[in-house]
C-alpha positions in Angstrom: -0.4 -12.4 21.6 2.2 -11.0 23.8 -0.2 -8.9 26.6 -1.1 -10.4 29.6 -4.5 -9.9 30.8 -3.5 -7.5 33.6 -3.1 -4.9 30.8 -6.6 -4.0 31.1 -7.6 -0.2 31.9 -9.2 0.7 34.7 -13.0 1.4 34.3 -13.4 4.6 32.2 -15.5 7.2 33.7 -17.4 10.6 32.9 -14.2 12.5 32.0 -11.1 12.0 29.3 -8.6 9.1 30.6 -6.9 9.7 33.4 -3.8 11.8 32.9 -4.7 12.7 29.9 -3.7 16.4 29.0 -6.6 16.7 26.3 -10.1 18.5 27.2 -13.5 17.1 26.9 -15.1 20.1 25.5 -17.0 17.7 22.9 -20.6 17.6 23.9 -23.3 14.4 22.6 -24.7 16.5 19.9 -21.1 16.9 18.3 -20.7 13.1 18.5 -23.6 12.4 17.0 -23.2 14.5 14.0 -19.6 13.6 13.4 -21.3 10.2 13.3 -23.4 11.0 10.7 -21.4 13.1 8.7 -18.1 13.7 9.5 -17.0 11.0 6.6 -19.3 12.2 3.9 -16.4 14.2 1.9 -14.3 13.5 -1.4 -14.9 9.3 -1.6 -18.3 9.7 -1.6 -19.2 12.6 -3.6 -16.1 12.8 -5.6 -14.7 9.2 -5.4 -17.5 7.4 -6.1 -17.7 8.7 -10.1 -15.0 6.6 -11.0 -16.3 3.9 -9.5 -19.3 4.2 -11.3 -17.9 4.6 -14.2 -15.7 1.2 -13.6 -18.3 -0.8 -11.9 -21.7 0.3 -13.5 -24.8 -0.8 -11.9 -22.9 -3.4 -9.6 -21.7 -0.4 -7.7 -24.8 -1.1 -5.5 -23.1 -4.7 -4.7 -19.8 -2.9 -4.0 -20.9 -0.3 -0.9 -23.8 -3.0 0.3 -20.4 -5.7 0.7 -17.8 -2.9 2.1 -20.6 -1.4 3.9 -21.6 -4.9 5.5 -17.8 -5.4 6.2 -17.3 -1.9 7.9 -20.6 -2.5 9.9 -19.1 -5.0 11.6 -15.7 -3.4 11.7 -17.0 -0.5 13.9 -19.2 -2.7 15.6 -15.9 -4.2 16.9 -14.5 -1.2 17.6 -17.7 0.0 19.2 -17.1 -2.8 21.6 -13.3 -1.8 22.4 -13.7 2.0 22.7 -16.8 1.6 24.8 -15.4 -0.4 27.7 -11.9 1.5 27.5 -12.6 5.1 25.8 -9.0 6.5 24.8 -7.9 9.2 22.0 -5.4 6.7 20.6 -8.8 4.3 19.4 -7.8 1.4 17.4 -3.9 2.0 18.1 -4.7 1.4 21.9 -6.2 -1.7 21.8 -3.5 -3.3 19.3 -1.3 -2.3 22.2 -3.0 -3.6 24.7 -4.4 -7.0 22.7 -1.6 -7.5 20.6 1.6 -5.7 21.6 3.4 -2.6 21.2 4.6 -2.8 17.9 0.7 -3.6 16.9 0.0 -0.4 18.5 2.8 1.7 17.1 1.8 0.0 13.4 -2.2 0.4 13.0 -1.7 4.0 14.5 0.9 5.5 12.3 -0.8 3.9 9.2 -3.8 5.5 10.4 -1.8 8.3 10.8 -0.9 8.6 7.1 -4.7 8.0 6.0 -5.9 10.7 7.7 -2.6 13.2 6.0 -3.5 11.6 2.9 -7.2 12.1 3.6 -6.8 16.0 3.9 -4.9 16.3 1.2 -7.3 14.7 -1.1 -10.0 16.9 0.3 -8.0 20.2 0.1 -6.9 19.3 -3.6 -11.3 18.0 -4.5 -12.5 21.2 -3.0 -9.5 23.2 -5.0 -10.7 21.5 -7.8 -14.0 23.2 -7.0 -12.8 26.5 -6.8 -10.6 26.9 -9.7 -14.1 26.0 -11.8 -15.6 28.7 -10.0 -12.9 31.0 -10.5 -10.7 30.1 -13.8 -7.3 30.8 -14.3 -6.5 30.7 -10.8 -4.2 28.1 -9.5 -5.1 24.6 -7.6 -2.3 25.1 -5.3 -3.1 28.4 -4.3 -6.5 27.2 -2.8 -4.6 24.1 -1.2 -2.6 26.2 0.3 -5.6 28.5 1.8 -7.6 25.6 2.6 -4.7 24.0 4.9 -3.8 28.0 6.1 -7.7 28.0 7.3 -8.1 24.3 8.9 -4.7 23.7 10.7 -5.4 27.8 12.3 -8.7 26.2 13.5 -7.6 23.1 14.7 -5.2 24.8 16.7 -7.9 26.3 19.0 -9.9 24.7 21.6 -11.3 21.5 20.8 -15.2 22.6 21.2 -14.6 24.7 18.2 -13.6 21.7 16.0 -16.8 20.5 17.7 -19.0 23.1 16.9 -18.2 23.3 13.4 -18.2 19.7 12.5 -21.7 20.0 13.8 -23.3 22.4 11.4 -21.2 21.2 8.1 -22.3 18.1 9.1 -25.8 18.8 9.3 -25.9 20.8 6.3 -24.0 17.6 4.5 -27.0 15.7 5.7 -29.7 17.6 4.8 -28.2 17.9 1.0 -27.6 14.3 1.3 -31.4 13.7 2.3 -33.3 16.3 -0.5 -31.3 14.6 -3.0 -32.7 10.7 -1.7 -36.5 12.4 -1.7 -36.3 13.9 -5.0 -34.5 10.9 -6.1 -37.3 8.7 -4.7 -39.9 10.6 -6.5 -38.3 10.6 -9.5 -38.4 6.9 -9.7 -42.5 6.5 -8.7 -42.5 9.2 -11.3 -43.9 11.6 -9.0 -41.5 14.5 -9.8 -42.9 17.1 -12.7 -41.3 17.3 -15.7 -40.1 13.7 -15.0 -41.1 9.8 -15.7 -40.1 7.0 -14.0 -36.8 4.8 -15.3 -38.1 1.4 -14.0 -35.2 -0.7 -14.2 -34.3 0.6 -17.5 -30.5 1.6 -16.2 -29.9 -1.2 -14.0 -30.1 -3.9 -17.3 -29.4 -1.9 -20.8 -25.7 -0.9 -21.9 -23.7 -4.2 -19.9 -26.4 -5.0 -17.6 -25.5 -5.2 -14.0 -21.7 -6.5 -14.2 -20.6 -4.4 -17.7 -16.7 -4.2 -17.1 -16.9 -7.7 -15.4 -15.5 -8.2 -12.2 -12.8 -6.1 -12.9 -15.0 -2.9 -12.7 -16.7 -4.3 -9.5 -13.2 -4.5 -8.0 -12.3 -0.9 -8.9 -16.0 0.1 -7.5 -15.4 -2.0 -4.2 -11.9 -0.2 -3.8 -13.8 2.9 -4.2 -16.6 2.5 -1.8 -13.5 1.3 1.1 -11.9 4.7 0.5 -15.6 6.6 0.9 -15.8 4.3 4.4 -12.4 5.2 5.1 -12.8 7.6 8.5 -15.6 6.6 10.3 -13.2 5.2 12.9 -12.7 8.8 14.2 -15.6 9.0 16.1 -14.3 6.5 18.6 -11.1 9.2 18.9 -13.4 12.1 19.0 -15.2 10.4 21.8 -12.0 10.1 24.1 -12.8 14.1 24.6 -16.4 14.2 25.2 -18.1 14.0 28.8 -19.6 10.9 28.6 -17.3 9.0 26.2 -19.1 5.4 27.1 -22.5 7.0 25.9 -21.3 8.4 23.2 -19.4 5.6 21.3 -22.5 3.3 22.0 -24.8 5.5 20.7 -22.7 6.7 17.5 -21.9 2.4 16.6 -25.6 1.9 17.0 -26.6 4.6 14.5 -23.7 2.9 12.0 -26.1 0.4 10.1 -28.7 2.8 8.8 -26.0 5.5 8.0 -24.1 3.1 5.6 -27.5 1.7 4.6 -29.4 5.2 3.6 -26.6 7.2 2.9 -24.0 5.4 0.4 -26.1 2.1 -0.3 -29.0 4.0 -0.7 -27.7 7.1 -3.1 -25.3 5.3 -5.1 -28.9 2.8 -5.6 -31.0 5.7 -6.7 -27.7 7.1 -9.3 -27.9 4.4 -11.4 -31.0 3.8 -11.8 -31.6 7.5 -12.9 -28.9 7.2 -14.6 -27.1 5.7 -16.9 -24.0 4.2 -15.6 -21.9 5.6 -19.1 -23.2 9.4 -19.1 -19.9 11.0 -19.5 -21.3 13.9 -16.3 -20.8 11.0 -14.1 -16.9 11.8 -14.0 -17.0 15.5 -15.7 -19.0 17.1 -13.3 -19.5 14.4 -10.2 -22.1 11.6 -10.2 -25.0 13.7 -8.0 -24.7 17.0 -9.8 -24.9 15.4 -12.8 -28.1 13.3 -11.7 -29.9 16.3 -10.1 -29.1 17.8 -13.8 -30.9 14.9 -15.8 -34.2 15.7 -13.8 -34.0 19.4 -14.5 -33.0 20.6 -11.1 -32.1 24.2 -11.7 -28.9 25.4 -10.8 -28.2 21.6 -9.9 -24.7 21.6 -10.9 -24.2 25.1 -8.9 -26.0 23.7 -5.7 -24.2 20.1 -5.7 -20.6 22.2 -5.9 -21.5 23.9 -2.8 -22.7 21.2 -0.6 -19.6 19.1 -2.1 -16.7 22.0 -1.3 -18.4 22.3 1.9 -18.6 18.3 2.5 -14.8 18.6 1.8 -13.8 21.3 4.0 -15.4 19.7 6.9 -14.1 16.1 6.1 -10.5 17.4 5.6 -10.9 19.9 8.9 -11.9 16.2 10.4 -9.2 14.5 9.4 -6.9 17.1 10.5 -8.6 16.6 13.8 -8.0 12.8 14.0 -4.8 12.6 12.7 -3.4 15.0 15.7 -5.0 13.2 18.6 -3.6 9.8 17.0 -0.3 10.9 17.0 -0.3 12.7 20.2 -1.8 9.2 21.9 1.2 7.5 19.9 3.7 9.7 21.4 2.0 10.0 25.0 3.1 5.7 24.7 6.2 6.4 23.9 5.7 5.8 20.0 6.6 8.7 18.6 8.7 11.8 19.1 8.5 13.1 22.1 8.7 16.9 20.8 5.1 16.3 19.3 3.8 15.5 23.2 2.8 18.9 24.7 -0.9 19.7 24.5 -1.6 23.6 25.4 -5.1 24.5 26.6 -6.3 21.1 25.8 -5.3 21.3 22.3 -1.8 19.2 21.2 -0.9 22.1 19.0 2.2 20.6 18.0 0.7 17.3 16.8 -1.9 19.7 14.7 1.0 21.2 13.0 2.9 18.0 12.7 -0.3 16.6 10.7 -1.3 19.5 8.3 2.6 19.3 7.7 1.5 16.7 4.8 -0.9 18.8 3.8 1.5 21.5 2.8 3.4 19.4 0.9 0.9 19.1 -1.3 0.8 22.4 -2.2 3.8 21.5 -4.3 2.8 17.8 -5.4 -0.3 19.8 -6.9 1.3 22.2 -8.2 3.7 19.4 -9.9 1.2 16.7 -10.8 -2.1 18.5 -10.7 -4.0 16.3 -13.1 -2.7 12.9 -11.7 -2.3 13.6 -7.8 -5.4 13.1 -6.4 -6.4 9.7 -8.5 -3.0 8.6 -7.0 -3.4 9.7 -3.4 -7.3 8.3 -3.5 -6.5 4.4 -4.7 -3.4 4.8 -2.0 -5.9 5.0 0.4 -7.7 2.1 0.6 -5.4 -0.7 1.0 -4.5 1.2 4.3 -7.9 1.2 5.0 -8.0 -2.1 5.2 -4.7 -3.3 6.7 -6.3 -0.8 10.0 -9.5 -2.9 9.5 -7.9 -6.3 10.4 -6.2 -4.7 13.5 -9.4 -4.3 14.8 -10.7 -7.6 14.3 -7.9 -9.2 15.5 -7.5 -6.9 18.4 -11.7 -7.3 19.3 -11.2 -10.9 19.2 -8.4 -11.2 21.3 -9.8 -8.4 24.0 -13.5 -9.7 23.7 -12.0 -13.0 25.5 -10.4 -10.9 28.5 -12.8 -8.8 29.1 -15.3 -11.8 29.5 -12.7 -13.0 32.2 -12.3 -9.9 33.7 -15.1 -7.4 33.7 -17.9 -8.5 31.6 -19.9 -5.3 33.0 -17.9 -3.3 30.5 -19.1 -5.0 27.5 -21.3 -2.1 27.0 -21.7 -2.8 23.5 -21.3 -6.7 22.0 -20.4 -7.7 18.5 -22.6 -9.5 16.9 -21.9 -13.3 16.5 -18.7 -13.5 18.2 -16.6 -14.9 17.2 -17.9 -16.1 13.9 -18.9 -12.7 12.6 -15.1 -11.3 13.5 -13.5 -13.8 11.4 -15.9 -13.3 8.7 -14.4 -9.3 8.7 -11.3 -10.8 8.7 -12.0 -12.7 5.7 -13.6 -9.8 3.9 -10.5 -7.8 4.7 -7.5 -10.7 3.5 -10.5 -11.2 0.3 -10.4 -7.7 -0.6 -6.3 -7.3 -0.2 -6.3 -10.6 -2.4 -8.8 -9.1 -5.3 -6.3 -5.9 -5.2 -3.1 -8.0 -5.7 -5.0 -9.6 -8.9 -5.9 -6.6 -10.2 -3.7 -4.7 -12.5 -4.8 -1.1 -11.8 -4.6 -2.1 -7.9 -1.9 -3.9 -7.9 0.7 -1.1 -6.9 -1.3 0.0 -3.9 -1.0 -3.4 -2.6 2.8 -3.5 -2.8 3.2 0.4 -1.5 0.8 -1.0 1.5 2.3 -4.2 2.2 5.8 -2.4 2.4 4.5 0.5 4.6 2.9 -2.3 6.9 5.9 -4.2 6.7 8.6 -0.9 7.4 5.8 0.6 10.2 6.0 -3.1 12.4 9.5 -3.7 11.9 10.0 0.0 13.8 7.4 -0.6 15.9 8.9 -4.1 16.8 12.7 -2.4 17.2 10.9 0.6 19.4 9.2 -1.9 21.8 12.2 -4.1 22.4 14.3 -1.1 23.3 11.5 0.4 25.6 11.5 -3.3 27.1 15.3 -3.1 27.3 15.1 0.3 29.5 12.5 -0.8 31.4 14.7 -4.5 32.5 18.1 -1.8 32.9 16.3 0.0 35.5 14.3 -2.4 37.5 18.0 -4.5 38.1 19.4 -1.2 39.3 19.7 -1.4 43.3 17.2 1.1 45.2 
């Protein structure tokens, strides 16, 4: 590990790091619900039919073991971001635990998941619209989706704030009728209904139908729908008490992953059965809500879906901009993409919807087969981010111990045992996708982007470190 321990911030305080040109206009509530709902978007409501489809009832097994892995993922990151709050996140702590090159890697390939991100959600809730009005184009709603969210994100950052806030909320509450009718459903409590038992869980396969081949598929499917919740801790660099609110947004992580995916994908499959063709045609909750004679349910799920992918993809917009605009304030990125303007780096916005737009043709190409592609891309990304963060909490945990234990706001768990457990999860996981056929290609594509991103990165810090030796032998 090439940093020496005097790379440690200075205490954070009240405002955004020092010398940072970014506001703080986020306020506790807008962390809070960004928490909660800010990743609740295409993996989840959209994503997670296929895995149902592949996996059956074991899709339960496959968000409780990528849920238990991310748990202790942000935990780590909890721990990091609390003691030194920064709008690079992740990226910053490489640097600082790891090197440079760490840094310039984990934050550029979080960089891409967060493009890719929006344009899955702008081609999902295009998807949506060209139901609702047929014969109209995919790409032409990609294109107003991206026209809408990057002119947003270009305004102050209490707007992004404000509006996270109430999608989110609204996400929730859909997200929380659909667990109480669910639950009533199953004590046969609803009207009109009777209760399943386990009935779902055993018939047609039992729990493991496809094998562990369609648990792998459902495991790569619940990573994606986790895939985001690491924003928060860049969302937090810009609030006014960014200590408080990365504790209190980690804290809240266990019974988020345990009530909302655990807990709905549960009460899915035990409704229904794993093989109903509406899983995939029309989305796994819409097409539960109809098998209990919700009315209007398909209708009603379509909204709360669009708008769970507007504000997901509005979201990721947000977090891919501060991300680059950290990478390049570190010299990791093109300078031209620096410049912030009222708070806001504008150019790093446009820089990151720039993806985005690209889509509009890709869809407009490949509409059936883009956004199954662009979704299995994302998780072995996912995960390659994942182990920076162990490996970056475990060497940082150790310094700050040294150093300034006060800072260690929040602790993970079992240190160090439970960190190399996530980093077992993470190489075990990478290893199941290289066996698999169907994942197979995601591995390579993300092994090679890992591979191209450090050598850059590696080439980028040994020049900055050549500069840096040039002008300290120059004479004063």
């Amino acid at each position: 590990m090439s940093q020496s321990s005097s790379t440690l911030a200075p205490p954070p305080g009240r405002q955004a790091p020092a010398g940072s040109p970014l506001g703080n206009g986020l306020k506790q509530r807008h962390l809070s619900m960004i928490a909660l709902g800010g990743v609740i978007g295409a993996g989840l409501f959209v994503g997670s039919g296929a895995g149902i489809a592949a996996a059956g009832p074991s899709i339960v097994l496959a968000y409780a073991a990528s849920g238990l892995l991310v748990m202790f993922v942000m935990r780590m990151l909890g721990e990091m971001s609390a003691a030194n709050p920064a709008s690079g996140s992740f990226s910053v702590h490489a640097d600082r635990a790891i090197g440079p090159w760490a840094g310039f890697t984990a934050g550029w390939m979080f960089w891409i998941l967060l493009c890719v991100g929006v344009a899955i959600e702008a081609i999902g809730a295009a998807h949506i619209m060209t139901g609702w009005f047929p014969g109209t184009p995919s790409w032409m709603w990609v294109l107003v989706f991206m026209a809408v969210f990057c002119g947003s994100n270009l305004g102050a950052v209490s707007r992004f704030g404000e509006f996270e806030f109430w999608f989110a909320a609204l996400k929730i509450g859909a997200i929380a009728l659909f667990l109480g009718l669910g639950t009533l459903a199953v004590l046969g409590l609803l009207p009109g209904t009777s209760s399943p038992g386990a009935a779902n869980l055993v018939h047609d396969g039992g729990l493991l139908p496809n094998g562990v081949d369609g648990l792998l598929v459902g495991l790569l499917a619940s990573v994606v729908a986790y895939g985001g919740l690491e924003t928060v801790t860049i969302a937090a660099a810009e609030s006014d008490d960014p200590v408080k609110g990365v504790a209190k947004a980690v804290k809240t992580t266990m019974w988020r992953i345990a009530v909302v995916y655990v807990g709905s994908m549960l009460m899915i499959v035990t409704l229904l059965p794993w093989n109903d063709p509406a899983v995939t045609a029309v989305g796994p909750y819409a097409a539960t809500l109809d098998h209990l004679g919700i009315p209007a349910a398909g209708e009603i799920m379509n909204v709360v879906i669009l708008i769970a992918l507007l504000s997901a993809m509005n979201a990721n917009i947000y977090g891919s901009s501060r991300m680059a605009h950290s990478l390049v304030a570190r010299g990791q990125g093109p300078r031209a993409l620096g410049k912030a303007t009222g708070g806001v780096p504008r150019r790093a916005v446009l820089a990151s919807c720039g993806f985005g737009f690209v889509t509009v043709l890709l869809s407009y190409w490949y509409p059936d087969t883009l956004f199954a592609w662009l979704l299995n891309m994302v998780g072995g990304v996912i995960l390659i981010v994942w182990g920076f963060i162990a490996v970056s909490q475990f060497v940082l945990r150790r310094r700050l111990e040294r150093e300034a234990p006060e800072r260690l706001v929040v602790k993970m768990w079992g240190f160090p045992y439970l960190t190399w457990v996530a980093l077992a999860g993470v190489a075990g996981v990478l290893v199941l996708m290289a066996l698999g056929e169907d994942t197979r290609v995601q591995v390579l594509f993300t092994g090679g982007l890992t591979v191209a991103l450090a050598a850059t990165g590696y080439a980028v810090q040994r020049r900055a470190a050549a500069r840096a030796g040039s002008q300290s032998s120059v004479p004063m």
